[in-house]
mmCIF file as Biopython writes it, N, C-alpha, C and O atoms, coordinates in Angstrom:
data_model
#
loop_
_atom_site.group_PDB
_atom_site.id
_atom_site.type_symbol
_atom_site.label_atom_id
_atom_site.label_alt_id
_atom_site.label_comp_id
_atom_site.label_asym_id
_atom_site.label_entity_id
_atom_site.label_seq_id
_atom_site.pdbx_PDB_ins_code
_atom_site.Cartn_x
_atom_site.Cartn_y
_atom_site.Cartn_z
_atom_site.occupancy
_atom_site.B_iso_or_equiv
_atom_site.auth_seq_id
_atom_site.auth_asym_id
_atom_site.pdbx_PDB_model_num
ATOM 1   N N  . UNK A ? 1  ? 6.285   8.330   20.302 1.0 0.0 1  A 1 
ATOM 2   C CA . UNK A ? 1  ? 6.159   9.018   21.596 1.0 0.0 1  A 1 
ATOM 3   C C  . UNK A ? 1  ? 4.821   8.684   22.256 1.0 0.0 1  A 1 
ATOM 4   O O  . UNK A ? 1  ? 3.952   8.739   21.386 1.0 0.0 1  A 1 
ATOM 5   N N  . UNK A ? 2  ? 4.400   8.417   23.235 1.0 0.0 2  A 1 
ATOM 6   C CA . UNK A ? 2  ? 3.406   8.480   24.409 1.0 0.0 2  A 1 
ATOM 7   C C  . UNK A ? 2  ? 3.018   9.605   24.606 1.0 0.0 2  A 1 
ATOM 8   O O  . UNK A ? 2  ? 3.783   10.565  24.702 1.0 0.0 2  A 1 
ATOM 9   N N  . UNK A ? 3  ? 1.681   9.676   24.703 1.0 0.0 3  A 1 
ATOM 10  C CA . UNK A ? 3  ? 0.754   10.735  24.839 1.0 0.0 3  A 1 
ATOM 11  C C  . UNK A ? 3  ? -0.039  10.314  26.210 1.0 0.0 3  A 1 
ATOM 12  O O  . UNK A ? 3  ? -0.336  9.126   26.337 1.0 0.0 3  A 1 
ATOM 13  N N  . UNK A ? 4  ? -0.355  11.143  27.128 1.0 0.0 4  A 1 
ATOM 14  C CA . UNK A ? 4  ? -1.181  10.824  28.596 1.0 0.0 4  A 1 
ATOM 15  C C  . UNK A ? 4  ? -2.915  11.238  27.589 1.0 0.0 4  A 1 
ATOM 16  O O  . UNK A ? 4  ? -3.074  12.121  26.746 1.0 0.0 4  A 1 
ATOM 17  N N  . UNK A ? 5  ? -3.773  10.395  28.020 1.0 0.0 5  A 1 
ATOM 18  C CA . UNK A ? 5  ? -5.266  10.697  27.824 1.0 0.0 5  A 1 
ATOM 19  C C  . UNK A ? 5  ? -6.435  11.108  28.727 1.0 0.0 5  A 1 
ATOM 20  O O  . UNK A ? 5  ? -7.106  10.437  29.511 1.0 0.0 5  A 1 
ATOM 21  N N  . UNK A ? 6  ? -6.469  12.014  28.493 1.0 0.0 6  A 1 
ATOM 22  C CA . UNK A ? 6  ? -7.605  13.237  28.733 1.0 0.0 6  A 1 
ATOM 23  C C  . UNK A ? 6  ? -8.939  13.315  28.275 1.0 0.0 6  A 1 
ATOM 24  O O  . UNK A ? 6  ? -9.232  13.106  27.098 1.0 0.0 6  A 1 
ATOM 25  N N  . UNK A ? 7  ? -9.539  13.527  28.910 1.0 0.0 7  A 1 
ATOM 26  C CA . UNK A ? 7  ? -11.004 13.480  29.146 1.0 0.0 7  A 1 
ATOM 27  C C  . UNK A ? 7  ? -11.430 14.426  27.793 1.0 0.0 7  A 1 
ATOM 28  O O  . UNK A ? 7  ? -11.152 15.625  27.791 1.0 0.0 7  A 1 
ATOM 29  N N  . UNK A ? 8  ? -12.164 13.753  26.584 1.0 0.0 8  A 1 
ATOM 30  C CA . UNK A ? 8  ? -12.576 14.518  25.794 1.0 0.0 8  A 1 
ATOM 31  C C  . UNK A ? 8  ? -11.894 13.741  24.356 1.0 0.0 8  A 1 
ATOM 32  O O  . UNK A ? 8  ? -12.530 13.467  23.339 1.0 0.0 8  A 1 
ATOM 33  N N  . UNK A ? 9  ? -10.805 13.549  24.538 1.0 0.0 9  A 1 
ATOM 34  C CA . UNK A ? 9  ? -10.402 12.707  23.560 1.0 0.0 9  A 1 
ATOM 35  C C  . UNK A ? 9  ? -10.507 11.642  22.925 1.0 0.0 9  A 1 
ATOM 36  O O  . UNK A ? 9  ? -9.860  10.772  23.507 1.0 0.0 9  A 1 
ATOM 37  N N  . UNK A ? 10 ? -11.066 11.214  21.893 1.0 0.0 10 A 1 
ATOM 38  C CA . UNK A ? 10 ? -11.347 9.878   21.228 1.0 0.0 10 A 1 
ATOM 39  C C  . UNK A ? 10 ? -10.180 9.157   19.933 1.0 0.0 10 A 1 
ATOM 40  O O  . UNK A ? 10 ? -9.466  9.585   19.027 1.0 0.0 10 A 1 
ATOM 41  N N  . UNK A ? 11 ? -10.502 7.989   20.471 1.0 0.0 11 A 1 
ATOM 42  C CA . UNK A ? 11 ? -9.313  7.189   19.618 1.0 0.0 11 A 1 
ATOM 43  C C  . UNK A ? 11 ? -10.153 5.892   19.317 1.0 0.0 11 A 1 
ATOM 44  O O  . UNK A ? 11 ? -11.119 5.586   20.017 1.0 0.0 11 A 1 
ATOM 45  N N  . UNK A ? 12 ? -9.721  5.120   18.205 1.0 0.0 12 A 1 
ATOM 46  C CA . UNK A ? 12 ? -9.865  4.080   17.546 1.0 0.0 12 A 1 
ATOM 47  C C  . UNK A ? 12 ? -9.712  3.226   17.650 1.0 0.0 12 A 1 
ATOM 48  O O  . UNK A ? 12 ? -8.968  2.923   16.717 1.0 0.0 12 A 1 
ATOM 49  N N  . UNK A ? 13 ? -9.985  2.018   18.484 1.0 0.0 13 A 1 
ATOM 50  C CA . UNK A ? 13 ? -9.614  1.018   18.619 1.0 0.0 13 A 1 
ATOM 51  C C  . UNK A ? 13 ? -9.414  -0.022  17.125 1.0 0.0 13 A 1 
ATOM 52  O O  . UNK A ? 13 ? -10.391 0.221   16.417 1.0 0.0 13 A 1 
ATOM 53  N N  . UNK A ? 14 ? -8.702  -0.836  16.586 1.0 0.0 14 A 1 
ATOM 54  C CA . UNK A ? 14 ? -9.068  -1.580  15.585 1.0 0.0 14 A 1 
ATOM 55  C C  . UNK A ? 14 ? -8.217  -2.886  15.354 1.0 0.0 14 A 1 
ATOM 56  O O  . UNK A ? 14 ? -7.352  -3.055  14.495 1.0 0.0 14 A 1 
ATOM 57  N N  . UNK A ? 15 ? -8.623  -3.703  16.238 1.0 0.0 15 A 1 
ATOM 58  C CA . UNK A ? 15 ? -7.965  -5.245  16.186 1.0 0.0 15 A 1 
ATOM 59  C C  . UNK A ? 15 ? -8.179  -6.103  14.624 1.0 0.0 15 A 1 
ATOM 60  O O  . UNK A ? 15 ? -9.270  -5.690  14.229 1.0 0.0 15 A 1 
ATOM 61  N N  . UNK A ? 16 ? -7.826  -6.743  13.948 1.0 0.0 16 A 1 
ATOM 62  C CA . UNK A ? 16 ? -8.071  -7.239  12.684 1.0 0.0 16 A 1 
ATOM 63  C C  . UNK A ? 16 ? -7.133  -8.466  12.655 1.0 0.0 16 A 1 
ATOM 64  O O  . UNK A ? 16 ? -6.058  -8.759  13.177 1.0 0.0 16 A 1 
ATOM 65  N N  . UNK A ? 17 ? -8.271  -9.232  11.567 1.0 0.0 17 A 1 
ATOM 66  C CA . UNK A ? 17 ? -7.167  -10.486 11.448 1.0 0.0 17 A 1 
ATOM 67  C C  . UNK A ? 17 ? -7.079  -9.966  9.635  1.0 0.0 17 A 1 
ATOM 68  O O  . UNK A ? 17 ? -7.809  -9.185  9.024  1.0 0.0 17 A 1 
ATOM 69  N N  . UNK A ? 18 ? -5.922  -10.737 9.175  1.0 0.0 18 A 1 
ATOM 70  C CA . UNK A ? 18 ? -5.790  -10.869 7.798  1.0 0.0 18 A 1 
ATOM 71  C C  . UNK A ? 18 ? -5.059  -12.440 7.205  1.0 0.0 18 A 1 
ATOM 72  O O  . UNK A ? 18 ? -3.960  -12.976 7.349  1.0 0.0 18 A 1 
ATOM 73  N N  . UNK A ? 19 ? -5.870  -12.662 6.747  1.0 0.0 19 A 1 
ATOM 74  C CA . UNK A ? 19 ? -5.691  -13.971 6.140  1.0 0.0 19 A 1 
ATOM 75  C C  . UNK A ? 19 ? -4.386  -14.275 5.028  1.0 0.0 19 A 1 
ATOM 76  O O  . UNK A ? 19 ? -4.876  -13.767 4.020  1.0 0.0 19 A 1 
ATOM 77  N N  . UNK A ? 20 ? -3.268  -14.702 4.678  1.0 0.0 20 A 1 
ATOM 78  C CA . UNK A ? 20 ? -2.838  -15.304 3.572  1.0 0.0 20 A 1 
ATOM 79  C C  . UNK A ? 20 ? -3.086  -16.337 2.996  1.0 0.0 20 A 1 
ATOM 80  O O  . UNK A ? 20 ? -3.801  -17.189 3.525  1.0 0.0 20 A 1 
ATOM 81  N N  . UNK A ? 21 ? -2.579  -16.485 1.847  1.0 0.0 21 A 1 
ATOM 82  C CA . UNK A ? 21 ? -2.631  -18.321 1.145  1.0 0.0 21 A 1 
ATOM 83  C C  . UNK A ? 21 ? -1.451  -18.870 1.878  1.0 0.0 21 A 1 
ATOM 84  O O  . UNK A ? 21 ? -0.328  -18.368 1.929  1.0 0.0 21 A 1 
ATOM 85  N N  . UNK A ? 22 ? -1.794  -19.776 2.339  1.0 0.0 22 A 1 
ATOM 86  C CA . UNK A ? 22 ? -1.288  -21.036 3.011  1.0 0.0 22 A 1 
ATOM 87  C C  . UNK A ? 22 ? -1.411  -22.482 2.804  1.0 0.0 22 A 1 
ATOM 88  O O  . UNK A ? 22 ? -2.231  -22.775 1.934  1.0 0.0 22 A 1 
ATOM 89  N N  . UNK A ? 23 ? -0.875  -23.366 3.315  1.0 0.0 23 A 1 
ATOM 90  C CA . UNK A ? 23 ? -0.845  -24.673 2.914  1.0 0.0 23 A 1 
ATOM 91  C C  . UNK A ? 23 ? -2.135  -24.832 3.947  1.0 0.0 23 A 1 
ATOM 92  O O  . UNK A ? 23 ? -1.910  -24.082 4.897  1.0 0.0 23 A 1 
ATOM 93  N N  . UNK A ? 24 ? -3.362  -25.499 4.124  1.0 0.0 24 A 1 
ATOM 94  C CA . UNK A ? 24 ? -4.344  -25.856 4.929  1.0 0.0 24 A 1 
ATOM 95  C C  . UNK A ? 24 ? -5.379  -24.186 5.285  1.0 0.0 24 A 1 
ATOM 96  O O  . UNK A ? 24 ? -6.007  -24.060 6.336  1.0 0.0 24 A 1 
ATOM 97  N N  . UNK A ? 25 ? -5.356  -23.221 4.331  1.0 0.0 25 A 1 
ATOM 98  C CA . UNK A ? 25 ? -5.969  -22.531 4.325  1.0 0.0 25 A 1 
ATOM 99  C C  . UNK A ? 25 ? -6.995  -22.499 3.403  1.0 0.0 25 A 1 
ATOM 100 O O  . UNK A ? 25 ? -6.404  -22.200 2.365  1.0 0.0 25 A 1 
ATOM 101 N N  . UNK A ? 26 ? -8.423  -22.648 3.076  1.0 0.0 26 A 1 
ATOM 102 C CA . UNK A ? 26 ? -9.053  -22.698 2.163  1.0 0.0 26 A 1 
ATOM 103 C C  . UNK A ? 26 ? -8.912  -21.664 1.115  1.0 0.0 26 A 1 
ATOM 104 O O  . UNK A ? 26 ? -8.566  -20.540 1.477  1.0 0.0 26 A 1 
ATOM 105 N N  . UNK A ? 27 ? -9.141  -21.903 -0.171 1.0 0.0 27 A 1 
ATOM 106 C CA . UNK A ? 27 ? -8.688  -20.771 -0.665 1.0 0.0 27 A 1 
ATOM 107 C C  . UNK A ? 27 ? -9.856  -19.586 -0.823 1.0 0.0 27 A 1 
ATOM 108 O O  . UNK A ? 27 ? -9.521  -18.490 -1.275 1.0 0.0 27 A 1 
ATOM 109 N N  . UNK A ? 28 ? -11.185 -19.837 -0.449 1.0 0.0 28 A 1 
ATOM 110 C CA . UNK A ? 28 ? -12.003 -18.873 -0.206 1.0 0.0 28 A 1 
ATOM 111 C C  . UNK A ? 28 ? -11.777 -17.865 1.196  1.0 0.0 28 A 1 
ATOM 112 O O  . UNK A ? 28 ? -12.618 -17.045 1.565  1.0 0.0 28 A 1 
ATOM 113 N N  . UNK A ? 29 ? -10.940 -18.021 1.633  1.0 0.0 29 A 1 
ATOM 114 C CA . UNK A ? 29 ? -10.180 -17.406 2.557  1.0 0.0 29 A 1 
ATOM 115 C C  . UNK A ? 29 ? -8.919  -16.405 2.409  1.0 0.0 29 A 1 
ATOM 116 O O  . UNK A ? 29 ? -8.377  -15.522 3.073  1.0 0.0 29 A 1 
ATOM 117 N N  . UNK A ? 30 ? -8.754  -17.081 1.092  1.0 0.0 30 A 1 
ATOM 118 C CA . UNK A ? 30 ? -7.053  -16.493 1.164  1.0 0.0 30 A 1 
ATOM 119 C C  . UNK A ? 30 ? -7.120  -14.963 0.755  1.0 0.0 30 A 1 
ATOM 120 O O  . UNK A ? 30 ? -8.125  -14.686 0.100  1.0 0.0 30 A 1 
ATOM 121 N N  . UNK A ? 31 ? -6.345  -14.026 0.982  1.0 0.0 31 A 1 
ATOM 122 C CA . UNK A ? 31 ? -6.464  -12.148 0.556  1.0 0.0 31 A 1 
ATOM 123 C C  . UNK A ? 31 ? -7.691  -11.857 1.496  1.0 0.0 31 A 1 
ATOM 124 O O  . UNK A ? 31 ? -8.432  -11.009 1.001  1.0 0.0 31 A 1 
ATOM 125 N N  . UNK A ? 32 ? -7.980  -12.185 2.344  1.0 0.0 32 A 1 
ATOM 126 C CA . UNK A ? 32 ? -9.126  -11.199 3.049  1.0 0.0 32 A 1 
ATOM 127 C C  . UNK A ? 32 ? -9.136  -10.780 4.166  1.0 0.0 32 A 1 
ATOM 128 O O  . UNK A ? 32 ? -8.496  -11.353 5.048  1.0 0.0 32 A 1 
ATOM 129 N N  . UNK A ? 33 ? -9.671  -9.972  4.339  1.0 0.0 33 A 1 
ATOM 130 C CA . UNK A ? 33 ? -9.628  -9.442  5.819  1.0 0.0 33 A 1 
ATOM 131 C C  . UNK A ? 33 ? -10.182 -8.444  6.331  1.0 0.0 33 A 1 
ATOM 132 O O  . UNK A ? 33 ? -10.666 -7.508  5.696  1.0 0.0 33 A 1 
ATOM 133 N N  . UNK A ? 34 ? -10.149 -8.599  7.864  1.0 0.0 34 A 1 
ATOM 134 C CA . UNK A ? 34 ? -11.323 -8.811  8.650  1.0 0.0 34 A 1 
ATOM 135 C C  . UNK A ? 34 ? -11.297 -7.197  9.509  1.0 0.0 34 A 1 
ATOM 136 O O  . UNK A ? 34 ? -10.110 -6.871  9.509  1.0 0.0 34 A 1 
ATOM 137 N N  . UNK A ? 35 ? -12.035 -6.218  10.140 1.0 0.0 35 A 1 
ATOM 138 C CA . UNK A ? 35 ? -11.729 -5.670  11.292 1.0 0.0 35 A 1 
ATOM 139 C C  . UNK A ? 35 ? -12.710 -5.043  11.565 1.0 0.0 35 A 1 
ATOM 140 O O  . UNK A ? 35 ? -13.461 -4.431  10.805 1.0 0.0 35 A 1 
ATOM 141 N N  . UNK A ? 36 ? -12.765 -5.196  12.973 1.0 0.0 36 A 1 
ATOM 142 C CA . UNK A ? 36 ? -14.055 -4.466  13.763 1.0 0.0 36 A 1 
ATOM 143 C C  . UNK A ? 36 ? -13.603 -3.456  14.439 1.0 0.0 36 A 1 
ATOM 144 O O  . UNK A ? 36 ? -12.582 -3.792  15.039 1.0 0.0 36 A 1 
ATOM 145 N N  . UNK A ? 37 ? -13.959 -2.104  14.667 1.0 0.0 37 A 1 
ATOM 146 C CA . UNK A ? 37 ? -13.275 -1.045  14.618 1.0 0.0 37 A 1 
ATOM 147 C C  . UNK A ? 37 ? -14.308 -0.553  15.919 1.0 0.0 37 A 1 
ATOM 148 O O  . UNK A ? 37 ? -15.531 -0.589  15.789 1.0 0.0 37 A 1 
ATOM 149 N N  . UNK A ? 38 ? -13.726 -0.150  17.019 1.0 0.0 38 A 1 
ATOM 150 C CA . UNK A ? 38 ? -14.616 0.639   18.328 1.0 0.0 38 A 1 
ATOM 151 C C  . UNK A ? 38 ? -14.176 2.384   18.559 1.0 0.0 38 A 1 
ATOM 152 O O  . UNK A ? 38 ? -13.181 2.812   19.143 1.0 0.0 38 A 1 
ATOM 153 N N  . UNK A ? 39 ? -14.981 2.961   18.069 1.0 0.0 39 A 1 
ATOM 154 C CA . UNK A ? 39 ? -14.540 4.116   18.755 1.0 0.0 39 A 1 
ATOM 155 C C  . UNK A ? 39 ? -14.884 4.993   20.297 1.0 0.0 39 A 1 
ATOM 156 O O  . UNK A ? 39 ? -15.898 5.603   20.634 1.0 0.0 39 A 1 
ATOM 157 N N  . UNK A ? 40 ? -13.438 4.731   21.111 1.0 0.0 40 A 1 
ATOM 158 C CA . UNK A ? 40 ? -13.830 5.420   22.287 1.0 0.0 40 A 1 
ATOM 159 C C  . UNK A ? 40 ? -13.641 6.539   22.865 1.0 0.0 40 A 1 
ATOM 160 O O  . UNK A ? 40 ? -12.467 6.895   22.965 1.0 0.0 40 A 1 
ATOM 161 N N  . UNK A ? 41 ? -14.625 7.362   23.375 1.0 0.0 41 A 1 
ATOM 162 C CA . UNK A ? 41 ? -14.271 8.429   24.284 1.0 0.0 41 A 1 
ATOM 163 C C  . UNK A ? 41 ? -13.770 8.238   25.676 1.0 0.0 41 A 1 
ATOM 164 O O  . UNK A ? 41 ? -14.147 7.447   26.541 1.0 0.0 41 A 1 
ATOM 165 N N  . UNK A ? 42 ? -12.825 9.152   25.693 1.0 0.0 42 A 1 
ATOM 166 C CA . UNK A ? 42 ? -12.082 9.009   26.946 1.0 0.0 42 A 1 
ATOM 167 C C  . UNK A ? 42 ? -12.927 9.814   28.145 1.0 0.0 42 A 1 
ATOM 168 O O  . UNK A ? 42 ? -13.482 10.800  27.658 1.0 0.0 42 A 1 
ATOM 169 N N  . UNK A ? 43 ? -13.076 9.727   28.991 1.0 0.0 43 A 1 
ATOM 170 C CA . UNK A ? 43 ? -13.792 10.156  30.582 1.0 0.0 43 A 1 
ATOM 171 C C  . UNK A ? 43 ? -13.140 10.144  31.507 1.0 0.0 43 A 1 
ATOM 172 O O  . UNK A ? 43 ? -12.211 9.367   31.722 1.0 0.0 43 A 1 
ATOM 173 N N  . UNK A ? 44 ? -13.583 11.133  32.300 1.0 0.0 44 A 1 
ATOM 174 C CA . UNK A ? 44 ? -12.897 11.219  33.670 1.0 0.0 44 A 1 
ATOM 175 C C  . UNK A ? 44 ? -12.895 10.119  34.444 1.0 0.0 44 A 1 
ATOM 176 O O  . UNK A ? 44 ? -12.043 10.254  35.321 1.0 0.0 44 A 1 
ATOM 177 N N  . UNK A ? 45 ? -13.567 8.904   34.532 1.0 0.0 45 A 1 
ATOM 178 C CA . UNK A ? 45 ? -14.004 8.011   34.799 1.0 0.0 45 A 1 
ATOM 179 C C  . UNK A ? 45 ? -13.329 6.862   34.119 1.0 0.0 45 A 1 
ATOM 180 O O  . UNK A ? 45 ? -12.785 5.991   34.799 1.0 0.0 45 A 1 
ATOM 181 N N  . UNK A ? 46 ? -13.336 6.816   32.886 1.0 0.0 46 A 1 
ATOM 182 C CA . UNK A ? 46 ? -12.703 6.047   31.964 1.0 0.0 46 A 1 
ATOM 183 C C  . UNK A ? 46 ? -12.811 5.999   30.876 1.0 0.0 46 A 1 
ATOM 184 O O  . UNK A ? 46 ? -12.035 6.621   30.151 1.0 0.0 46 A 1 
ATOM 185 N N  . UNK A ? 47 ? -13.842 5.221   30.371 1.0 0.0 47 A 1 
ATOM 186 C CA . UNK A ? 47 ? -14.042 5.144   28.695 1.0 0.0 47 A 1 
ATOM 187 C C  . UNK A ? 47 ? -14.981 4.986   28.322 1.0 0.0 47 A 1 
ATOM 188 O O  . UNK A ? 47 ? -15.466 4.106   29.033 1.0 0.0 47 A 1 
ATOM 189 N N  . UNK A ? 48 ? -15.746 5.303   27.513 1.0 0.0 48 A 1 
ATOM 190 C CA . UNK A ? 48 ? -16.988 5.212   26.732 1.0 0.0 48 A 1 
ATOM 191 C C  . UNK A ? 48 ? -16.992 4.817   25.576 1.0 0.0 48 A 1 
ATOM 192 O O  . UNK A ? 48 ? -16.554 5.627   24.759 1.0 0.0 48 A 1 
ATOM 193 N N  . UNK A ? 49 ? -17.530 3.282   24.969 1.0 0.0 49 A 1 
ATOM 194 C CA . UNK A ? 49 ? -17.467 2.422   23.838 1.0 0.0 49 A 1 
ATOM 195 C C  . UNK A ? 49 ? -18.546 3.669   22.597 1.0 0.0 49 A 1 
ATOM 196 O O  . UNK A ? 49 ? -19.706 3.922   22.924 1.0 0.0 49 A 1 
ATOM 197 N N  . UNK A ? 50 ? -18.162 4.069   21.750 1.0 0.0 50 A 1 
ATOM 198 C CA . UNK A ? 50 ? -19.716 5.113   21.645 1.0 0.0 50 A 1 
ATOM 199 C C  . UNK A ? 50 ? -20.021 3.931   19.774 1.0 0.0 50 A 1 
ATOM 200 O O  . UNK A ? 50 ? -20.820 4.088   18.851 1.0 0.0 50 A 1 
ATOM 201 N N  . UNK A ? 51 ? -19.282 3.223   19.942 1.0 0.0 51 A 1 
ATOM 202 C CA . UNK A ? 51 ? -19.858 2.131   18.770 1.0 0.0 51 A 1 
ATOM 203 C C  . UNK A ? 51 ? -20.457 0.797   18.881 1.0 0.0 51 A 1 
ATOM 204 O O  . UNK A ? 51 ? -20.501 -0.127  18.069 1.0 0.0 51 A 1 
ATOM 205 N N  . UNK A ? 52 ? -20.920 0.916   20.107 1.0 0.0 52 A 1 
ATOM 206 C CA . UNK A ? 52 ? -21.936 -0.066  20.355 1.0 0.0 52 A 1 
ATOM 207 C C  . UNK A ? 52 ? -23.035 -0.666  19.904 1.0 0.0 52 A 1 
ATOM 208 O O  . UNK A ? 52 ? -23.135 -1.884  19.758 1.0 0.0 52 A 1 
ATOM 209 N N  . UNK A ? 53 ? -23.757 0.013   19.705 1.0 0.0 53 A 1 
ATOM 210 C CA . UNK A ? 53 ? -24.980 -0.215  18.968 1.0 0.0 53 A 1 
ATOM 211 C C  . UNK A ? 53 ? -24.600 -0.763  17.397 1.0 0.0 53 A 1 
ATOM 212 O O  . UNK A ? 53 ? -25.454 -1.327  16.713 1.0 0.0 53 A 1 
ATOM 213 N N  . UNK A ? 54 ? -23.364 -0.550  16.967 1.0 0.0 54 A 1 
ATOM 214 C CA . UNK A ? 54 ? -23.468 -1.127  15.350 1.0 0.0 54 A 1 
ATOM 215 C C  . UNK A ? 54 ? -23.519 -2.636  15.608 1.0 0.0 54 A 1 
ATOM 216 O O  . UNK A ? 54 ? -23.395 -3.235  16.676 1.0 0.0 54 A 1 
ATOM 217 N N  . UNK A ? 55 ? -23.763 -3.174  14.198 1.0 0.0 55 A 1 
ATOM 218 C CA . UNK A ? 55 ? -23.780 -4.702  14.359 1.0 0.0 55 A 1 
ATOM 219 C C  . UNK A ? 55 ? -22.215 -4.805  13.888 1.0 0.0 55 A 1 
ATOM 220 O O  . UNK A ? 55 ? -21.402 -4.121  13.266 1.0 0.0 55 A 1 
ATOM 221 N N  . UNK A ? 56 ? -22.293 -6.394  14.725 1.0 0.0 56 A 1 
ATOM 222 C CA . UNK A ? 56 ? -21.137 -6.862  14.912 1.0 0.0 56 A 1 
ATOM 223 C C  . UNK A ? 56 ? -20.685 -8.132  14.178 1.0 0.0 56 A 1 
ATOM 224 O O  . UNK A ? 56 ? -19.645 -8.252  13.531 1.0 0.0 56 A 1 
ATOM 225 N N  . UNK A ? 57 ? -21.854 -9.280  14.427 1.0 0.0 57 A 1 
ATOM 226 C CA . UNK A ? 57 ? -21.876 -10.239 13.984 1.0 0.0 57 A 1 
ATOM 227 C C  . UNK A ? 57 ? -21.932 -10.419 12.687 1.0 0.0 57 A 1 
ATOM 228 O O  . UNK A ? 57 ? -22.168 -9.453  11.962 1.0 0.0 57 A 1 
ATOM 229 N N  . UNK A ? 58 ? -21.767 -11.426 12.269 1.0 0.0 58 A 1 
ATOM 230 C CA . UNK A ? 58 ? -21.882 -11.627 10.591 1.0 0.0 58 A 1 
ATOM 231 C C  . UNK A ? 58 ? -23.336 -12.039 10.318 1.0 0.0 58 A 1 
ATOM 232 O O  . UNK A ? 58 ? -23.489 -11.718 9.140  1.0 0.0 58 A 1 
ATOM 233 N N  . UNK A ? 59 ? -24.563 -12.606 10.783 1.0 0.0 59 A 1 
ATOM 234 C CA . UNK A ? 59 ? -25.955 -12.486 10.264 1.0 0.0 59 A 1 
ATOM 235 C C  . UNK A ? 59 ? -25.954 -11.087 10.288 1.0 0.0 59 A 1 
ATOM 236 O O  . UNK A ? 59 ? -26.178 -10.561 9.197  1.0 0.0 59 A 1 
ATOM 237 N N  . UNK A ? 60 ? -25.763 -10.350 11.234 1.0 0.0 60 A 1 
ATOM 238 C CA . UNK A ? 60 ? -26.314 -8.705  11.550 1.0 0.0 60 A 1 
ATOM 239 C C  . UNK A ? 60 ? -25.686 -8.175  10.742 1.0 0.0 60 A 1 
ATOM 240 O O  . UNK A ? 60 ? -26.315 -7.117  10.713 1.0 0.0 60 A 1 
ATOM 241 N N  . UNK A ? 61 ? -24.739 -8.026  9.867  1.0 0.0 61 A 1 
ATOM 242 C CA . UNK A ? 61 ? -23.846 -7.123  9.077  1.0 0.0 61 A 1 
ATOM 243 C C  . UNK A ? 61 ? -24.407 -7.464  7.893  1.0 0.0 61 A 1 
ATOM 244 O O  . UNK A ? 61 ? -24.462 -6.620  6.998  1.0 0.0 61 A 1 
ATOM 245 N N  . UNK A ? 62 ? -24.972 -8.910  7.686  1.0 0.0 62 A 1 
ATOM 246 C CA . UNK A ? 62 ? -25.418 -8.702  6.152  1.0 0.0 62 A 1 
ATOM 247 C C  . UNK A ? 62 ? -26.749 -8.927  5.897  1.0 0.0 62 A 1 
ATOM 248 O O  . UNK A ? 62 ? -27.301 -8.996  4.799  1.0 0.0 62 A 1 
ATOM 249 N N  . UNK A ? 63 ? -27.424 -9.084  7.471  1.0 0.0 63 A 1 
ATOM 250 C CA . UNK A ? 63 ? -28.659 -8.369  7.220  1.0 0.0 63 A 1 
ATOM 251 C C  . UNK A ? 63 ? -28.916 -7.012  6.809  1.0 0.0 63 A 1 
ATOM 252 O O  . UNK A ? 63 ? -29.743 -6.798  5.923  1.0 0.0 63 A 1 
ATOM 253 N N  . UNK A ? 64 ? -28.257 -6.030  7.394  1.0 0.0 64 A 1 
ATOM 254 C CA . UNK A ? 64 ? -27.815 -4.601  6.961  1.0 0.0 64 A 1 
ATOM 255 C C  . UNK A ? 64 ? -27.409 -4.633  5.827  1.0 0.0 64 A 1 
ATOM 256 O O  . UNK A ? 64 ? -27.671 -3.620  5.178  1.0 0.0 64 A 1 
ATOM 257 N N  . UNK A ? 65 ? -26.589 -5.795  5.061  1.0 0.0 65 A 1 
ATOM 258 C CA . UNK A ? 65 ? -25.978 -4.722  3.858  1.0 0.0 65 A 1 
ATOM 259 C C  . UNK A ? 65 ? -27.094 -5.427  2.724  1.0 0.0 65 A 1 
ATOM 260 O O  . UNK A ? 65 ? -26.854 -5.025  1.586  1.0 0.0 65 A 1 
ATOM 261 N N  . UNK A ? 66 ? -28.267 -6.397  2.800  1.0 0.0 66 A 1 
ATOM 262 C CA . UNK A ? 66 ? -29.627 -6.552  2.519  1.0 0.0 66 A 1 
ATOM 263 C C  . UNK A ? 66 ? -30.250 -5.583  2.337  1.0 0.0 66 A 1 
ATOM 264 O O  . UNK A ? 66 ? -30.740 -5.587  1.208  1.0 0.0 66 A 1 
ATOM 265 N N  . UNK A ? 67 ? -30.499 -4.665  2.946  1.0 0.0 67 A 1 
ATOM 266 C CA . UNK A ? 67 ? -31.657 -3.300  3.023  1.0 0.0 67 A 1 
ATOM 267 C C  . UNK A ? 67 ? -31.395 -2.314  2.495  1.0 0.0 67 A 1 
ATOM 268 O O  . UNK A ? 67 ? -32.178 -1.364  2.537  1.0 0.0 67 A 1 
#
């Protein structure tokens, strides 16, 4: 069912890839997977990304998981 969105409400965005074993897939690749996850608030206006500030990239993520 469809739900209309209202100001106040937050939802999850979460696009992901996932890898199988394949013929021309390396196999340091194969079983893994991936997803970057945004959580937004909804506004009268529109939307508010409120996971911005995390890192995104892969230097920045494992500079973080370094410390």
């Amino acid at each position: 069912p469809s739900r209309v969105l209202k100001p106040g409400m937050v939802l999850t965005i979460e696009p992901g890839i996932y890898v199988r074993p394949a013929k021309g897939v390396p196999k340091e690749f194969w079983n893994i997977g991936i997803r970057i996850e945004d959580d937004a608030l909804v506004t009268a206006k529109g939307c508010e990304l409120m996971t911005r500030g995390v890192p995104v990239k892969a230097d920045e993520i494992e500079a973080l998981m370094r410390e």
